[in-house]
Structures are given as C-alpha cells and as structure tokens.
C-alpha positions as CSV (number, residue, x, y, z in Angstrom):
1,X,46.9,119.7,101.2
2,X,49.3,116.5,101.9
3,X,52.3,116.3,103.7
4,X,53.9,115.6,100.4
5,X,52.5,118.4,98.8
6,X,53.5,120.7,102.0
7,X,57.2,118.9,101.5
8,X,57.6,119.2,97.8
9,X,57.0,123.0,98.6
10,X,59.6,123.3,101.0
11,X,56.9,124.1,104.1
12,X,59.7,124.1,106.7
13,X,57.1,123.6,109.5
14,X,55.5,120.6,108.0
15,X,59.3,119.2,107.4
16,X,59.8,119.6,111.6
17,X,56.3,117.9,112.0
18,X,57.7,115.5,109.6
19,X,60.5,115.0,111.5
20,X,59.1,114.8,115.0
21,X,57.0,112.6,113.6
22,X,59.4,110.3,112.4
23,X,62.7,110.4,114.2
24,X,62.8,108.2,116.7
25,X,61.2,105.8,115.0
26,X,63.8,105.7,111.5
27,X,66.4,106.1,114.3
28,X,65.4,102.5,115.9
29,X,64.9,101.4,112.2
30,X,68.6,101.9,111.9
31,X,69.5,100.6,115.2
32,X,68.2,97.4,114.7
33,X,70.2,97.3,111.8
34,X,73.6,98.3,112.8
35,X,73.4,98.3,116.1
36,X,75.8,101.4,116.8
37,X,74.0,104.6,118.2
38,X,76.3,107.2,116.7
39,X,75.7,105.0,112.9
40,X,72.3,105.1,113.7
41,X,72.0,108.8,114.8
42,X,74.5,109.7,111.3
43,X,72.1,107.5,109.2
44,X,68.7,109.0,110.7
45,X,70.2,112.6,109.6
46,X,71.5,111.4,106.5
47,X,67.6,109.6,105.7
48,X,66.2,113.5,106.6
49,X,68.8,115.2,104.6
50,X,68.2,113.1,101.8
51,X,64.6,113.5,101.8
52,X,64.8,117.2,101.8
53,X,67.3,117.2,98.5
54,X,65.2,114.7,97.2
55,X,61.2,116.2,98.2
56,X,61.1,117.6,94.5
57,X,60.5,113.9,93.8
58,X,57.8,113.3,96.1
59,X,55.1,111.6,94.7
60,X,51.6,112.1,95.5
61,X,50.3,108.5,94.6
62,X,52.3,106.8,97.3
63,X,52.3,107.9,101.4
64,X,55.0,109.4,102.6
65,X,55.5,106.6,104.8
66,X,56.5,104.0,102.2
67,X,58.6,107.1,100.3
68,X,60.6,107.7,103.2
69,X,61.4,104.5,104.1
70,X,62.5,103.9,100.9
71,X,64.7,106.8,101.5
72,X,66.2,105.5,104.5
73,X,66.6,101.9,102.9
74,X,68.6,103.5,100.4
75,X,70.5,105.2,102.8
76,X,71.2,102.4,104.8
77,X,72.1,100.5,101.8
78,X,74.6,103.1,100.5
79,X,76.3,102.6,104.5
80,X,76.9,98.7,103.7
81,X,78.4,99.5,100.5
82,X,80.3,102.2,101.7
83,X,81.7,99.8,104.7
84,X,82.7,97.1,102.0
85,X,84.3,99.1,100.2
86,X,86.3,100.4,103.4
87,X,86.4,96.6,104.4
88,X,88.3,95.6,101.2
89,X,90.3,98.6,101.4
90,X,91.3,97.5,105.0
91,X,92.2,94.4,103.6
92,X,94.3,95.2,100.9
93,X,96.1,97.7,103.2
94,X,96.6,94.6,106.0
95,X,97.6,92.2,102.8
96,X,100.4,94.6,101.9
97,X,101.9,95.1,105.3
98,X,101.5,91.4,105.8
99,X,103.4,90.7,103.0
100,X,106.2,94.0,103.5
101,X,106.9,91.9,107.2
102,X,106.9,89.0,105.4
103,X,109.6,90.2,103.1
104,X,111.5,92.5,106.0
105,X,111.5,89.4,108.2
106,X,112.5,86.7,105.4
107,X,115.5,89.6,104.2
108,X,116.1,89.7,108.0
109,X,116.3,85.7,108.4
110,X,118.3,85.5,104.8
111,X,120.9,88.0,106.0
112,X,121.5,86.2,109.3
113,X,121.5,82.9,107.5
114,X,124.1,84.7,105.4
115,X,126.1,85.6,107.7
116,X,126.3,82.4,109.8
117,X,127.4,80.4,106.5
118,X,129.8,83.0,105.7
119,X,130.9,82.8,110.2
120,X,131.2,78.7,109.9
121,X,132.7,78.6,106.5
122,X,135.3,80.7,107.2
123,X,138.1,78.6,108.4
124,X,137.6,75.9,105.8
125,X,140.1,75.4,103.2
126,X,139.4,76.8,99.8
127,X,138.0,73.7,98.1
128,X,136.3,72.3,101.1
129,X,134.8,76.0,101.5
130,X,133.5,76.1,98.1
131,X,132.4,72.7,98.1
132,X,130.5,73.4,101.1
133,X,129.1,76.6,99.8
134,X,127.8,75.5,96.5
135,X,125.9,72.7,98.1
136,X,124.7,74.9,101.2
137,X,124.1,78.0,99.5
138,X,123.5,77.4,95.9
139,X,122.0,74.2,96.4
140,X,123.4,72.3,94.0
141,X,123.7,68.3,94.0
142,X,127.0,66.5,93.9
143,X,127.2,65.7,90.5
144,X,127.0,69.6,89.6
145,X,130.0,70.0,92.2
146,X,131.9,67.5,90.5
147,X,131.4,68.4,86.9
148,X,132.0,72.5,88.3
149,X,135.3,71.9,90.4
150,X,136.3,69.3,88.1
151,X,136.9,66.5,90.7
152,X,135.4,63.4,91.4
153,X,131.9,62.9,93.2
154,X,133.8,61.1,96.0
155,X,135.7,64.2,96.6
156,X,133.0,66.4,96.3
157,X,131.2,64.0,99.3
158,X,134.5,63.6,101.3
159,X,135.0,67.6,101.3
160,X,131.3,68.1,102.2
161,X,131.8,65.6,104.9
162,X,134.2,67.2,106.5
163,X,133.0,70.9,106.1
164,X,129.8,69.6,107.8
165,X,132.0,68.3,111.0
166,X,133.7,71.6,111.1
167,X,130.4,73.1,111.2
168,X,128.6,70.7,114.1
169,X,132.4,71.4,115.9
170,X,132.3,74.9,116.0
171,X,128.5,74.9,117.2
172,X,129.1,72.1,119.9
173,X,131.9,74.5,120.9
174,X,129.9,77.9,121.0
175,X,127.3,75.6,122.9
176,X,129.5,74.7,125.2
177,X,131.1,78.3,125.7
178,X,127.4,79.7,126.5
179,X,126.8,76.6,129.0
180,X,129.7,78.0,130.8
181,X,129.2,81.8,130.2
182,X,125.3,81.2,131.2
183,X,125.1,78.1,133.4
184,X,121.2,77.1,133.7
C-alpha cells in the first residue's frame, strides 16, 4: 500500500512517518516565506492539521508530495488573506482615530480661538464689537456688514479699523507683561 492509501485510512503511524518526513522541510517552506519562526511553526501545524481533516481527499493518481504542498500553499495563502484583512482592519481602526484627534484637536483649537475673540472683543463698544465679530467670526465681507447694521461701508471699515488696534494693543501689552514676568 501507498502512503496515501495508509493516510486516507487514518494509519496514525504512517501520519508520524509522514510527518517526520516532512516537517522540517514545509517548516523552511514557510520560513522563506514569512520569515517569522513562530508563523512558520503555526503554519507548519496548521499544513499537518489540514491534511489530516482533509486525507479523505487524498488522491492516489498524484504523490503525496505535490498534494501536500498544495495543502500548505493553501495554507499559506489563507495567512496572507487573513493578514490583509487584519491590515485593512488596522487601517480603518488608525483612520478613525486619526480623524477623532483630528476633530478633538480642531474642537480644542476652535474653543480656544473662541475664547480669545470673545477675551479681545470684550472691551469694544457694542457696534465696533459686532462689527468686529461678524467679520472675524462669521466671516462676512463689508458690504454684508453694511447692508446688516444698516450703516455705511466706511463705517463698517472705520469700526473694523479700530477694533483691530484694540486687538494688536491688548496683545503688544500681554507681550510686554510676559517680557517682564519672564525676562529671556
């Protein structure tokens, strides 16, 4: 009798001269491949396991050479689509909390922006503050401030004007306070 015939009837013994016979060399098969040990021990044993589920398939017109390899190729190929699929998982996962930092940092940034506008703007008068804020904030040209507040686009310029040397004098001042606070 054949190996394969011995296999396909479940002969133990000839499945541990099988696998003497073939370990070490499907175990360098693999490690060429991938080039891990521990992936290509878990491949080798998954190529043996396989082949004992699978000896009921055996054929007799082929050498169990060429079937077993084809075992292990299939193995091996079932690892590189399992490690894609992880791969692209991966990916998605690092996408997502790419884009969640993204979002916390930007919602971060926005909030502090907030805040200083709402710091400098403070001590503005009404008009000039709302002048400043619809073209800071809301982004909106003069025109639109004109035709809004109902005042003339040299009005809206001269108040915008002025709430912008407000602004640079309040931050030449807190510059000024830290270079004193925190010389060099």
């Amino acid at each position: 009798m054949t190996q394969v015939t011995e296999i396909k009837k479940a002969d133990q013994v000839t499945f541990q001269v099988l696998y003497d016979q073939y370990h070490t060399k499907l175990f360098h098969y693999f490690l060429k491949r991938t080039r891990a040990q521990e992936i290509a021990k878990d491949l080798t044993q998954q190529s043996f396991i396989k082949l004992w589920l699978s000896r009921h398939t055996l054929s007799e017109a082929h050498t169990l050479d060429t079937q077993f390899f084809t075992i292990a190729n299939s193995v091996f190929i079932d690892h590189l689509r399992k490690q894609a699929v992880e791969r692209k998982h991966q990916q998605h996962l690092k996408d997502d909390l790419d884009e969640q930092s993204s979002l916390i940092y930007h919602s971060h940034t926005d909030y502090e922006s907030a805040d200083y506008i709402d710091a400098v703007s403070e001590h503005l008068p009404p008009v000039r503050k709302n002048v400043f804020m619809l073209k800071v904030v809301k982004g909106y040209s003069n025109k639109e401030i004109a035709e809004q507040l109902s005042v003339s686009i040299k009005t809206v310029e001269d108040h915008y004007s002025k709430a912008l040397k407000h602004v640079r004098s309040l931050v030449t001042g807190i510059l000024f306070m830290f270079s004193v606070l925190f010389p060099y």
